[in-house]
C-alpha positions in Angstrom: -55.8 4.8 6.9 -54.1 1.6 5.6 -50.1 0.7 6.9 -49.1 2.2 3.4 -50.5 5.5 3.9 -49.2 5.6 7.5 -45.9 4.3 6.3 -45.9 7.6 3.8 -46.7 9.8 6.2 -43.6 8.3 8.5 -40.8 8.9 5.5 -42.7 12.0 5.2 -41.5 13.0 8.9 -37.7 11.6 8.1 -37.5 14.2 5.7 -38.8 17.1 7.8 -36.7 16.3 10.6 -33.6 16.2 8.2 -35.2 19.5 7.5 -35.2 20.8 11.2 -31.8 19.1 12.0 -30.2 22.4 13.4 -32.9 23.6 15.3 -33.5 20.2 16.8 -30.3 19.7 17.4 -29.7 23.2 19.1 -33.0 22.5 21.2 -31.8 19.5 22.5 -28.8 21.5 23.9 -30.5 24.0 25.2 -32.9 21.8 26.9 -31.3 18.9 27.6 -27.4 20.4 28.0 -26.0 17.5 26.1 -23.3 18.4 23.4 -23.9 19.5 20.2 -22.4 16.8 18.2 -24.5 14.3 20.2 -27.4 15.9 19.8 -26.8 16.4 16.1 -25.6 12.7 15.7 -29.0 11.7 17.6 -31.3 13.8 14.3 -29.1 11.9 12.2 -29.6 8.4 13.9 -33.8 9.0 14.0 -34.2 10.1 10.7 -32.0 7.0 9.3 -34.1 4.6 11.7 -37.3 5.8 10.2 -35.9 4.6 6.7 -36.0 1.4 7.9 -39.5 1.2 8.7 -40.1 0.5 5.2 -38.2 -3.3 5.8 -40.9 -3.8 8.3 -44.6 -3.5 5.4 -44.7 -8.0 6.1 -44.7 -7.5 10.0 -46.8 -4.7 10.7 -48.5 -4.4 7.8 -50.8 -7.5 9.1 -51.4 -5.8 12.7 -54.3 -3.6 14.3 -54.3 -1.7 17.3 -54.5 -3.6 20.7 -57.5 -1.8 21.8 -59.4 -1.9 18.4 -59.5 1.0 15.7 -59.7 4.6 17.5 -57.8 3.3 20.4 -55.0 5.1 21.8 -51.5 4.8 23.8 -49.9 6.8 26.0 -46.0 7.5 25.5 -43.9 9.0 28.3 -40.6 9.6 28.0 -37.4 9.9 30.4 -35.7 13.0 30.5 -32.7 11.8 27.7 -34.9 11.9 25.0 -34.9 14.2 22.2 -34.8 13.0 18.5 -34.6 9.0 19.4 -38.0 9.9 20.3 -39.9 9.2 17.1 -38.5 6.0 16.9 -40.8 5.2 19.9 -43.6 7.2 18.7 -43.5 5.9 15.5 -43.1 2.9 16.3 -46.6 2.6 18.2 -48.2 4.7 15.6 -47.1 2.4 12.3 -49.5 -0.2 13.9 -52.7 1.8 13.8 -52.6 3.3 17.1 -53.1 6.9 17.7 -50.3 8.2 20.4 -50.2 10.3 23.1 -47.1 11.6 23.9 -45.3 12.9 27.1 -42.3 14.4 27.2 -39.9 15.2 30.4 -40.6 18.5 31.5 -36.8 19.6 31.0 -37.3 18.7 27.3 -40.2 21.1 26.3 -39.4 23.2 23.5 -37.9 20.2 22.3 -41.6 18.9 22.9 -43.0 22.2 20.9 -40.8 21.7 17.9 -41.2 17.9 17.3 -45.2 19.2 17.9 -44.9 21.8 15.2 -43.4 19.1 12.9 -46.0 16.4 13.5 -49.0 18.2 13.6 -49.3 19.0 9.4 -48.2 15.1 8.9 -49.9 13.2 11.6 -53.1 15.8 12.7 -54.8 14.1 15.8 -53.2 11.0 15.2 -50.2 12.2 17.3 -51.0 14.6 20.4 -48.6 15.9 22.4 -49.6 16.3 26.6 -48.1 18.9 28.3 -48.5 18.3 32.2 -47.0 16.4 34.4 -46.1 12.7 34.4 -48.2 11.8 37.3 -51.8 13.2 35.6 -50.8 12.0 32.3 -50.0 8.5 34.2 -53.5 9.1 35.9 -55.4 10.4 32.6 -54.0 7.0 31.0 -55.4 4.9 33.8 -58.9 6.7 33.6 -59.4 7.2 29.6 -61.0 4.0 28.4 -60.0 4.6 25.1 -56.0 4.1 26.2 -55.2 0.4 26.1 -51.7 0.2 26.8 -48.8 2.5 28.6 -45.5 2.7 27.1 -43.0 4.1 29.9 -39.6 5.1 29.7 -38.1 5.5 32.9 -37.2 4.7 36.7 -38.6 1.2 37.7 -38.8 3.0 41.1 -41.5 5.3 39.7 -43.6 2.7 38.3 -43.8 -0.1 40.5 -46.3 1.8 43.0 -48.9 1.8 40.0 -49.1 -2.3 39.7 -52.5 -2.7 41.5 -54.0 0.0 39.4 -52.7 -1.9 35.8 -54.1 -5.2 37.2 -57.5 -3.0 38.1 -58.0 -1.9 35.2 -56.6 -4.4 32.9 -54.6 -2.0 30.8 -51.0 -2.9 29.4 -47.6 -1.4 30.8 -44.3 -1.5 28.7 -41.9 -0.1 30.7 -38.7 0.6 29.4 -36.3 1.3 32.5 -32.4 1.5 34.1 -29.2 -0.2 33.5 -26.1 -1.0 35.1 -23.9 -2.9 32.4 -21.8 -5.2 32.6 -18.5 -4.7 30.2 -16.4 -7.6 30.3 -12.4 -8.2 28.3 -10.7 -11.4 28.4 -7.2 -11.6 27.8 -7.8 -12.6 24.3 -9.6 -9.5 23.5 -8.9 -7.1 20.8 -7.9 -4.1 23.0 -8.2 -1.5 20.4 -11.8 -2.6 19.6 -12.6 -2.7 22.9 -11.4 0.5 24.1 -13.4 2.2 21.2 -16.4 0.6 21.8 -16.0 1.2 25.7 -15.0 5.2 25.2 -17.9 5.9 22.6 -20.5 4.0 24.7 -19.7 4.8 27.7 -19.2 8.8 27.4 -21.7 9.8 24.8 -24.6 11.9 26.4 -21.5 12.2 29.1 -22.8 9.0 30.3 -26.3 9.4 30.4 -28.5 6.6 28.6 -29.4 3.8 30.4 -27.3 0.9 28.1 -23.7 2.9 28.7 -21.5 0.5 30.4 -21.7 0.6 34.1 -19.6 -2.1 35.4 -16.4 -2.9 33.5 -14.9 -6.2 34.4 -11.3 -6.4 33.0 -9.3 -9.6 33.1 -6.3 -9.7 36.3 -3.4 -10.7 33.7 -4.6 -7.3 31.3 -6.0 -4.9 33.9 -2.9 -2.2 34.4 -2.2 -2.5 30.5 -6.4 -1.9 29.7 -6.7 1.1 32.1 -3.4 2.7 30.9 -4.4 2.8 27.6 -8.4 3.4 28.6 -6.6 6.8 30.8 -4.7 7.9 28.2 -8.0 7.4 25.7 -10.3 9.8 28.0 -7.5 12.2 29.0 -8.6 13.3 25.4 -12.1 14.2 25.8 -12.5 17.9 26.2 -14.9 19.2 29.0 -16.7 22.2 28.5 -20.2 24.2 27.5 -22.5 21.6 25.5 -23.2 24.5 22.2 -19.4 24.3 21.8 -19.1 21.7 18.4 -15.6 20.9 20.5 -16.8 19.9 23.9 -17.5 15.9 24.4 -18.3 16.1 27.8 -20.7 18.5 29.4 -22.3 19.3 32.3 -24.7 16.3 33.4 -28.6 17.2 33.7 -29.5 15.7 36.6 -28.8 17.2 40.4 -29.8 13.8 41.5 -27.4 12.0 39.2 -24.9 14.1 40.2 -25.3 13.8 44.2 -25.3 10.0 43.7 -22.3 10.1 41.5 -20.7 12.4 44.4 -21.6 10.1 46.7 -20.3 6.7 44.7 -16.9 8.9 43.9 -16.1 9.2 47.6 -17.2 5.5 49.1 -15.1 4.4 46.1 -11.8 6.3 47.3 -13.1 5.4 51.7 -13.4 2.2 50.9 -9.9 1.6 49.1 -10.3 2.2 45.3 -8.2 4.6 43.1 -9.4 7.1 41.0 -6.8 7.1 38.2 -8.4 10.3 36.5 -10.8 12.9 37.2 -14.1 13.1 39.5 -13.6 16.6 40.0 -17.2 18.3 39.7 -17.8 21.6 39.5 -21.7 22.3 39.8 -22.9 19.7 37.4 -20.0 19.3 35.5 -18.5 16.3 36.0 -14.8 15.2 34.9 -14.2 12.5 33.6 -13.2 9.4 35.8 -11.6 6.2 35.7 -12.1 4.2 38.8 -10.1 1.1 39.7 -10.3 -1.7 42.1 -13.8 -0.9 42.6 -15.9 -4.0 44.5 -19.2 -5.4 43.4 -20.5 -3.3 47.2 -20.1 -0.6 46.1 -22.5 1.8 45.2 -21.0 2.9 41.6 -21.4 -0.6 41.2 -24.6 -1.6 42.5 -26.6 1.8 41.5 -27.1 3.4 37.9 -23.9 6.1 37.2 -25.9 8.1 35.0 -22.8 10.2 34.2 -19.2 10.2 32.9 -17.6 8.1 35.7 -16.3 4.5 34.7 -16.2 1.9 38.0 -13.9 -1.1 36.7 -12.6 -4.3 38.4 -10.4 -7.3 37.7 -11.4 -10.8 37.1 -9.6 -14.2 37.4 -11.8 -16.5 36.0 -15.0 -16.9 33.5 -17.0 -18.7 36.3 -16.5 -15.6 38.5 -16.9 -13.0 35.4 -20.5 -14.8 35.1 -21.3 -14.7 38.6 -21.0 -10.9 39.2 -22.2 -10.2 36.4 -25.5 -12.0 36.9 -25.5 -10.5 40.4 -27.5 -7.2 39.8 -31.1 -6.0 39.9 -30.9 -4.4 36.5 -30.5 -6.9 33.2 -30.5 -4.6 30.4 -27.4 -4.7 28.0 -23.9 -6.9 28.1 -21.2 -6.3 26.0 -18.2 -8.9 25.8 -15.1 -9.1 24.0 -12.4 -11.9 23.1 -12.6 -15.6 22.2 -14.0 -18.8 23.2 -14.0 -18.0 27.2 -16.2 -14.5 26.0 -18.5 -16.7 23.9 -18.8 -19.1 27.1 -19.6 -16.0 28.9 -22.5 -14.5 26.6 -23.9 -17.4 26.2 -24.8 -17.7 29.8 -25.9 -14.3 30.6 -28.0 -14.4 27.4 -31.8 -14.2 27.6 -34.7 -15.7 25.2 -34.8 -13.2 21.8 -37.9 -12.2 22.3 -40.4 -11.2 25.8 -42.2 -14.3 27.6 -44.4 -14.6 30.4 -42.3 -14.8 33.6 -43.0 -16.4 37.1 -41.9 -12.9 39.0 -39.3 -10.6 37.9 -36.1 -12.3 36.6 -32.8 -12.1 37.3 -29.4 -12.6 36.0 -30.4 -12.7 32.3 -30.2 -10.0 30.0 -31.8 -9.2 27.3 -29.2 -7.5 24.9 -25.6 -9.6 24.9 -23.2 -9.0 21.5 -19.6 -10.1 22.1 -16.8 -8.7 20.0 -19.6 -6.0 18.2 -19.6 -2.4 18.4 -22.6 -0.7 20.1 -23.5 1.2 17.2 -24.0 -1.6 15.2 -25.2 -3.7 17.7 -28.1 -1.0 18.4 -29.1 0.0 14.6 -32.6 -1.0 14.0 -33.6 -1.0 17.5 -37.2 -0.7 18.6 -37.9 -1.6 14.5 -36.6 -4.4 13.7 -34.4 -5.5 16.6 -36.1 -6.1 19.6 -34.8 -4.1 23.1 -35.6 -4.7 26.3 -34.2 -6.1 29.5 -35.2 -8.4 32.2 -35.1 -7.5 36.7 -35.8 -4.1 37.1 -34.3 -2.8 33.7 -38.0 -3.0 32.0 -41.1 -5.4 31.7 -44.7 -5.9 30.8 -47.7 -5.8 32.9 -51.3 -7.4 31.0 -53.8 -8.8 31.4 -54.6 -12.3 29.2 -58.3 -14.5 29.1 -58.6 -12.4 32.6 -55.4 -13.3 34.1 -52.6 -10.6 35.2 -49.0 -11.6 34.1 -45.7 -10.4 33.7 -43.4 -10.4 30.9 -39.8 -9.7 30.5 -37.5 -10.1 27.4 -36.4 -7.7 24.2 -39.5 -6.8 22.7 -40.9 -4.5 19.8 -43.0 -1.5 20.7 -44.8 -2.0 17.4 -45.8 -5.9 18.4 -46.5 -4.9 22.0 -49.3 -1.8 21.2 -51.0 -4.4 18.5 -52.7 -7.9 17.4 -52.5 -9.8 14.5 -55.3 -8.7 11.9 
């Protein structure tokens, strides 16, 4: 089949999923438990993405699959995935390859629908694998026809399987955490950056890995930012996810909401205010704004994969740059106000596409936009915008002329799962 005919077959997908919008949508609720209007924005968001496939014909167009014609790669996916998905799938398949895919096992009649719709478009091209992410992980490792893994997930998970990617000489992507740094200087336009702040960090109620993590407000703004960011979230209405009102619902995870029970009370031990919220109640989680949190604390250190927002002060850009570079995870930064935030991005910035790294890198990240908006910092991602971070937040394992290396970086999916023609 030649890029063209794949490339139909792809617009031919955006139009059934526009189709099944409303039962994706209400799948993804029922699964997943995030909101309705999230889960309807996300249809919305894929089947737009998959337009733009057609800017890509020069790229891929000119690119075979890594492990030769017939090969295959395996897909898994994190729990918070439900229509972004065929970005990633697609993504791998535009290239040639055929694609296994593995969806959380919260997410499977998600799984079943997106099955129903890709089977009459894609046939065996796309399979769909329904056990668990250990045998798929193991099936991968063993099927010689598999040349590369494409994880999203916990770096904690995948790290154990290194010595059996270096064995076997397959390719990892992994796709994994992050813990954001959101950073306003004085100079900043408040309004844009609250709005960027509210919608990124509470859509999904907090749950995708690039939601800011740690927001680092400039000393001579700080009371002035969080009154105004208080008053902003003493809007959002709690409550059940199929409710088209409700912006924050109860979080998925038991895990994530443990920890984030945990990082609420060190916060308040160890001398921080929570200026709203932080009640939970079962897996609902109210929204919270913490202040004077400390870079040791553990809603700063670990992943809040919920609808809590840690936030500190800052003095100076030296020290902005310092704590900011100070994490495990180098995924996304977002910055916002003049020269000093231009400084800033510029040093936590990494190179624009993956390289070949010594060992895992730190204190470089691979997305930085500075007075931008994440939703149109994010549109084309995974197509024509490479994502991707650099620590633990994701790399590549391979295996090149016999020698195992790691890479780090944004990258493609597409460019990762092929070779140039």
């Amino acid at each position: 089949m030649s890029f063209e005919e794949r490339l139909q077959n792809v617009l031919r997908l955006a139009d059934a999923l526009n189709e099944h919008r409303e039962p994706m949508a209400e799948l993804a609720v029922q699964d997943l438990r995030f909101t309705l209007k999230d889960c309807r924005r996300e249809v919305d968001m894929a089947v737009d993405r998959l337009g733009m496939f057609k800017e890509t014909a020069d790229i891929l167009g000119v690119r075979t699959p890594l492990g030769g014609p017939g090969s295959q790669v395996s897909l898994m996916l994190s729990y918070n995935g439900s229509a972004w998905v065929n970005t990633a799938i697609i993504s791998i398949y535009l290239v040639g390859n055929r694609v296994k895919v593995k969806f959380s096992s919260r997410g499977r009649n998600v799984m079943k629908l997106t099955e129903s719709i890709y089977r009459p478009i894609f046939g065996d091209d796309v399979t769909f694998f329904d056990g668990s992410g250990a045998s798929c992980m193991e099936d991968s490792l063993r099927d010689p026809d598999v040349s590369a893994v494409v994880v999203f997930g916990n770096d904690e998970n995948i790290m154990p399987y290194e010595e059996a990617f270096r064995k076997t000489g397959k390719k990892l992507v992994f796709e994994g955490p992050g813990s954001d740094p959101f950073i306003v200087f004085p100079d900043a336009d408040l309004d844009l950056a609250l709005a960027d702040l509210m919608a990124a960090k509470f859509t999904y109620s907090g749950q995708t890995c690039t939601a800011p993590k740690r927001i680092f407000i400039h000393e001579s703004i700080y009371d002035e930012f969080l009154e105004k960011f208080v008053d902003r979230v003493k809007t959002l209405r709690t409550g059940k996810p199929e409710e088209e009102s409700t912006d924050i619902a109860p979080v998925v995870s038991d895990f994530a909401v443990r920890l984030i029970g945990d990082q609420l009370q060190e916060a308040s031990r160890l001398g921080a205010e929570i200026l709203i919220g932080g009640r939970i109640d079962g897996n609902l989680i109210y929204p919270a704004v913490v202040k004077n949190s400390t870079d040791e604390m553990l809603g700063m250190r670990e992943e809040v994969f919920g609808p809590v927002a840690f936030t500190t002060s800052f003095s100076s850009t030296q020290e902005v740059v310092s704590r900011a570079k100070n994490h495990k995870y180098g995924l996304r930064a977002a910055l916002f106000g003049g020269e000093e935030a231009s400084a800033a991005a510029t040093a936590l910035t990494g190179e624009d596409y993956c390289h070949p790294v010594a060992t895992y890198t730190f204190g470089r990240f691979g997305t930085v936009i500075c007075n931008q908006m994440r939703t149109a910092s994010w549109r084309g991602a995974f197509i024509t915008k490479p994502v991707g971070g650099y620590g633990y937040s994701g790399w590549i394992w391979e295996t090149v002329e016999g020698k195992f290396r790691i890479k780090q970086g944004p990258k493609l999916l597409s460019i990762e799962t092929s070779v140039p023609v």
